[in-house]
C-alpha positions in Angstrom: 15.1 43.1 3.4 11.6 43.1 2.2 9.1 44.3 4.9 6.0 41.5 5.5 2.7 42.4 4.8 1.0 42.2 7.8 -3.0 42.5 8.3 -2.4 46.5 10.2 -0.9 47.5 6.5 -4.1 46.1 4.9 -6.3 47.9 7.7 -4.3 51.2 7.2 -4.9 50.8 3.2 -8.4 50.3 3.5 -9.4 52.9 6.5 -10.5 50.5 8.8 -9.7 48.5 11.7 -7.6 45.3 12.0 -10.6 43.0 13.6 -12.5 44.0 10.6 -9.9 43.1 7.9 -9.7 39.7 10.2 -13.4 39.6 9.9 -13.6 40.2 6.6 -11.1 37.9 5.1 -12.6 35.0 6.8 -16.2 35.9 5.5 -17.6 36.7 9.1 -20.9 38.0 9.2 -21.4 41.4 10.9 -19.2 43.0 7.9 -20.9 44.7 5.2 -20.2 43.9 1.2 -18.7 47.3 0.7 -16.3 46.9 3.6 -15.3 43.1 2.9 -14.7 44.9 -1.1 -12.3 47.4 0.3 -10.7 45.3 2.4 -10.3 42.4 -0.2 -9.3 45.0 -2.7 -6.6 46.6 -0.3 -5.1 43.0 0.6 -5.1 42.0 -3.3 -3.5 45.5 -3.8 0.0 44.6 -0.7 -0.1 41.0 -2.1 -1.0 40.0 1.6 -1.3 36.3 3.1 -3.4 35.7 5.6 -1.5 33.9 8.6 -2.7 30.9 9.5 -0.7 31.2 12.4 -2.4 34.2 13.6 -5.6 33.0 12.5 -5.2 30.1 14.8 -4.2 32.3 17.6 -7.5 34.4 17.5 -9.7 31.1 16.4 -8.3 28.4 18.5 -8.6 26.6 14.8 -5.5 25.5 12.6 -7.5 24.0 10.0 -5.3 21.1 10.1 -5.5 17.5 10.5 -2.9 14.7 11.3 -3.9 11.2 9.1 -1.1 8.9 10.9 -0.3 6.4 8.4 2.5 4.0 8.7 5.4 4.2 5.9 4.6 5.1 2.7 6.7 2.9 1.2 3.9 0.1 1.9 2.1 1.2 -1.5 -1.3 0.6 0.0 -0.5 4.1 2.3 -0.7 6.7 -0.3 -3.7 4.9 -2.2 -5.4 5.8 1.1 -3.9 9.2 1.8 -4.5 10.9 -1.4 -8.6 10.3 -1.3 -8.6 11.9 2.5 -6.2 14.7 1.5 -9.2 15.4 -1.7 -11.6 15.1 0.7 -10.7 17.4 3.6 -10.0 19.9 1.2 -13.2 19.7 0.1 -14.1 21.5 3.7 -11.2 23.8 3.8 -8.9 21.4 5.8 -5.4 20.9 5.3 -3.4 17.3 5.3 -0.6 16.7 7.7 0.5 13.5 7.3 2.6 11.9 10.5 3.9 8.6 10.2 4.9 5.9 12.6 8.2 5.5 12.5 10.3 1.9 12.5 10.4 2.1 16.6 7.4 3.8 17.6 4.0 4.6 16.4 2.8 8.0 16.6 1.1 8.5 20.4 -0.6 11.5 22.0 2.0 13.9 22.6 2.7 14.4 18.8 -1.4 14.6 18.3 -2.9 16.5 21.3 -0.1 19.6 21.1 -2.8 21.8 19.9 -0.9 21.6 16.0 -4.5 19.3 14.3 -7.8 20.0 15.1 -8.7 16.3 14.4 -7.0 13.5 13.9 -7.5 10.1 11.0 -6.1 7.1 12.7 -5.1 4.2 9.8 -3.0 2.3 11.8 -4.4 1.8 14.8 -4.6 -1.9 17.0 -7.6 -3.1 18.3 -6.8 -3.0 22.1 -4.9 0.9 21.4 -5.8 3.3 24.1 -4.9 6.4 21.6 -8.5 7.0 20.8 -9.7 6.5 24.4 -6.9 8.9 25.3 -7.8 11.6 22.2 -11.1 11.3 23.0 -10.8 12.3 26.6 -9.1 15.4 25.5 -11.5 16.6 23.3 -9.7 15.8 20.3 -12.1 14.3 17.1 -11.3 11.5 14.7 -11.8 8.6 13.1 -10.2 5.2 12.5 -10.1 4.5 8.8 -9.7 1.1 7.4 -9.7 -0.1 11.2 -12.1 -0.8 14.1 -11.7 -1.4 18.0 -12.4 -4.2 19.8 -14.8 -2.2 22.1 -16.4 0.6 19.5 -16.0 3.8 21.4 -14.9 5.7 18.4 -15.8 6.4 15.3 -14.5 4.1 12.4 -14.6 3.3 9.2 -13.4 0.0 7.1 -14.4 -2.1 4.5 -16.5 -5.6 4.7 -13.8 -7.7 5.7 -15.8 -10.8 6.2 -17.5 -10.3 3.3 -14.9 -10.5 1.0 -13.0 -13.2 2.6 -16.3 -15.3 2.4 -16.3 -14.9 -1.0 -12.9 -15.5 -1.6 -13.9 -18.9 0.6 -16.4 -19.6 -2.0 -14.2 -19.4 -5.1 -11.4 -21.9 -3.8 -14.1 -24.4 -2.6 -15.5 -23.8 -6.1 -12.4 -24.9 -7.9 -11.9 -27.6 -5.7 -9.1 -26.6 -3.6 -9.0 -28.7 0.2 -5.2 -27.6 0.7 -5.9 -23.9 1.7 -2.8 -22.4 3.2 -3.2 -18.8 4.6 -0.5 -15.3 5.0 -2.5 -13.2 7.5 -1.8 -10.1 8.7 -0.8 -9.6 12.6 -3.6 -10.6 14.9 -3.6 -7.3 17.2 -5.1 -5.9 13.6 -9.1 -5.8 13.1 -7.8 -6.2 9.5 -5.6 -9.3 10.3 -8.0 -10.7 13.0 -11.4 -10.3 11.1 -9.9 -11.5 7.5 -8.2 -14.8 9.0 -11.9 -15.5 11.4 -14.1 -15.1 7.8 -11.7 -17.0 6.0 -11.7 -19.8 8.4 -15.6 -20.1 9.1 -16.0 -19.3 5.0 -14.0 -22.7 4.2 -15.6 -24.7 7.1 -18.9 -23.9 5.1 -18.3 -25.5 2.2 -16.1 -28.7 4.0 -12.9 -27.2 3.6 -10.9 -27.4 7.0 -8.0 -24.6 7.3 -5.3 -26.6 9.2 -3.4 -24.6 11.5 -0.1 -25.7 10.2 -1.5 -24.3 6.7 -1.4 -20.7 8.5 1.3 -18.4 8.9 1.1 -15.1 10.8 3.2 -12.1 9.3 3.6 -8.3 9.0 1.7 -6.7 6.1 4.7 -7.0 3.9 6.8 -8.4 1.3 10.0 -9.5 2.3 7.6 -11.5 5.2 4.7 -12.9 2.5 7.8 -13.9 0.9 9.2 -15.9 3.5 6.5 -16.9 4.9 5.6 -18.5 1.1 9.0 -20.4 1.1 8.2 -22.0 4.6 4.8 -23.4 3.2 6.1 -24.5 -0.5 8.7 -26.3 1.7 5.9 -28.8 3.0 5.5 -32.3 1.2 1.9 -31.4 1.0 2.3 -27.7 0.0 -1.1 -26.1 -0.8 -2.9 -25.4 -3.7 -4.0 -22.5 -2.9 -2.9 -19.2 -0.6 -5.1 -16.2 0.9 -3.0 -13.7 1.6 -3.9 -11.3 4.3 -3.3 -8.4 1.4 -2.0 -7.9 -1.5 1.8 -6.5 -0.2 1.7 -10.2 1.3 0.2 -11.6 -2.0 3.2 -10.3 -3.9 6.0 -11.3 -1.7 3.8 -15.1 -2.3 4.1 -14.6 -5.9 7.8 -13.9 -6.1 8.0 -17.0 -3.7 6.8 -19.3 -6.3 8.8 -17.8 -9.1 11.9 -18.2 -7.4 11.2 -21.8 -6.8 9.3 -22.1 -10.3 6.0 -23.0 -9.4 3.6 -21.7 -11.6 1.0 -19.4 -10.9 -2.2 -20.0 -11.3 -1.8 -23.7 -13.0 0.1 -24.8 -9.9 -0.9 -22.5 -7.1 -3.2 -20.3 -6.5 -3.0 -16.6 -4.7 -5.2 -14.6 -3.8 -4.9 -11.1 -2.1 -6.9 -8.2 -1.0 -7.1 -4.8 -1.3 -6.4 -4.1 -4.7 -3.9 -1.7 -4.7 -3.2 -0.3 -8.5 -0.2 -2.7 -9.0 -2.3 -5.9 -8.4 -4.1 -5.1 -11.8 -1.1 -4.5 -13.7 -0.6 -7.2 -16.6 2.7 -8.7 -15.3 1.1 -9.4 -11.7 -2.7 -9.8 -12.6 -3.6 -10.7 -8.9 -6.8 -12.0 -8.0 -7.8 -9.7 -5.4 -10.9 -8.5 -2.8 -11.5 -4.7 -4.2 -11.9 -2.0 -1.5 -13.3 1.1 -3.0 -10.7 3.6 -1.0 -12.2 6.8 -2.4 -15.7 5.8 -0.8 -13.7 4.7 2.4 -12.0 8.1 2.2 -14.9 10.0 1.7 -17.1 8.2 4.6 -14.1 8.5 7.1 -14.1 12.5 6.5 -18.1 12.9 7.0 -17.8 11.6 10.1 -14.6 13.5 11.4 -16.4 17.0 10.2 -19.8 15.6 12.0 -17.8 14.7 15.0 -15.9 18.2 15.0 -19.4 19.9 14.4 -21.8 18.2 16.9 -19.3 16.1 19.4 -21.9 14.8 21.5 -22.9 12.4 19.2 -22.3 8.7 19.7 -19.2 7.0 17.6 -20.4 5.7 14.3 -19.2 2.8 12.8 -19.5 1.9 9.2 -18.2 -0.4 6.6 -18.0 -0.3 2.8 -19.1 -2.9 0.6 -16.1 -5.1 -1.7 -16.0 -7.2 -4.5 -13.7 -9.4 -5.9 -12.0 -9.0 -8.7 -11.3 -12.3 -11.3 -7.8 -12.0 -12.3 -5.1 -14.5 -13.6 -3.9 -15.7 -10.3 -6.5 -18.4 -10.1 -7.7 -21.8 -11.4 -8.8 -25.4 -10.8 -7.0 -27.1 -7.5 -3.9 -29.2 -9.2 -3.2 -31.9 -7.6 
């Protein structure tokens, strides 16, 4: 059996004390540049590995943080995780990612076990107590892509309104009046805030969103997708759907193939997001654009200021969109 390497070898190699190797290898000051050489030079020499283990032990530090995202099987997930994992590493800060599972979201005594030193919420509701409760404990992080209803942590997520009021302004534009809407789940900023702009955007241009034009769903296909078939099924089916994103867009669009409705000359769809399949040739999806690399980078700033200087008040801040023209959209046919 092969012995470990353990930071006493490297001490013994390099004639000086195991706090200084420790020192050393993290780039302490105190240590001189000959030392730090000798040490470096012995640990290269017994192929050592720092422990971060250890390291946490003597640092209270793991270097770790715990992005909760839901299944990555929703393709909007890893869009989103791969921007924060580039960015944290950018500050020496390792990804964990934890997911909710089917039956229960991630809570507090999977975050606050001393395993992260901060934590990027991307699921969170809007009446959650998780953030109250990590905050409490001392714990930083962020909500990323969602907000609170009473802003007592920091968050960051795109211009929801924004978008949506654009999206408002190209149907009325092409003269659609039969506006049916897919929104996300209501205990969601995201679901909440897109179906409110998307509402007050139509009533400004004369359009009036009927209720019984509106279905709530799950950010998902299989439920766009139903959810599709029960509006198509009306005598006056719209002309037009806003989806509450684009997962939900392309459970619409399979919708109207299976019932051979043709998309855009017969219906429009519309989605947001922007998630890389919305742009590929055989979906073509009109679509809000989030910029998730900006989102990403924002949402780590303000987790590293927040595990820096903690007494500062929660920030909040949003990131412009734009919408992209696609093919899923034309003239109102009536």
């Amino acid at each position: 059996m092969v012995k470990k390497v353990t930071s006493f070898d490297v001490a013994r190699r390099a004639g000086v004390s195991q706090p200084t190797v420790s020192r050393a290898l993290r780039n302490i000051p105190g240590t001189s540049p000959e030392t730090r050489e000798k040490v470096l030079r012995a640990a290269a020499e017994l192929s050592y590995i720092p422990s971060d283990s250890g390291r946490s032990l003597s640092t209270r530090s793991t270097r770790r943080i715990a992005v909760v995202s839901e299944a990555l099987t929703n393709p909007y997930y890893p869009q989103l995780v791969e921007p924060l994992r580039r960015r944290l590493a950018e500050h020496d800060l390792r990804t964990v990612v934890v997911a909710d599972s089917e039956h229960r979201a991630v809570g507090l005594d999977v975050l606050a076990d001393g395993s992260y030193d901060g934590v990027i919420l991307t699921t969170t509701e809007r009446r959650s107590a998780l953030p109250r409760d990590l905050s409490e404990r001392g714990i930083p992080h962020v909500l990323v892509n969602r907000v609170l209803d009473v802003a007592e942590s920091p968050s960051c997520s795109v211009d929801n309104a924004g978008g949506t009021a654009a999206v408002a302004e190209l149907l009325a534009g092409l003269g659609h009046h039969r506006v049916g809407a897919v929104q996300g789940p209501v205990m969601t900023s995201t679901g909440r805030e897109r179906a409110e702009a998307l509402r007050s955007g139509l009533r400004a241009h004369g359009i009036r969103l009927r209720r019984d034009m509106v279905r709530r769903t799950l950010f998902d296909h299989r439920a766009g997708q139903d959810a599709a078939h029960d509006l198509l099924d009306r005598p006056d089916r719209p002309t037009a759907i806003v989806c509450g994103n684009d997962v939900i867009a392309l459970g619409v669009l399979s919708a109207a193939r299976q019932r051979g409705i043709a998309v855009p000359n017969e219906l429009t769809v519309i989605g947001f997001d922007d998630i890389p399949m919305a742009s590929w040739p055989i979906i073509d999806l009109t679509t809000v654009r989030c910029d998730l690399a900006l989102l990403a980078k924002t949402a780590v700033e303000l987790l590293v200021s927040e595990m820096d200087r903690p007494e500062f008040p929660p920030a909040e801040r949003r990131i412009a969109v734009s919408l992209m023209l696609r093919g899923t959209h034309a003239p109102a046919h009536v």
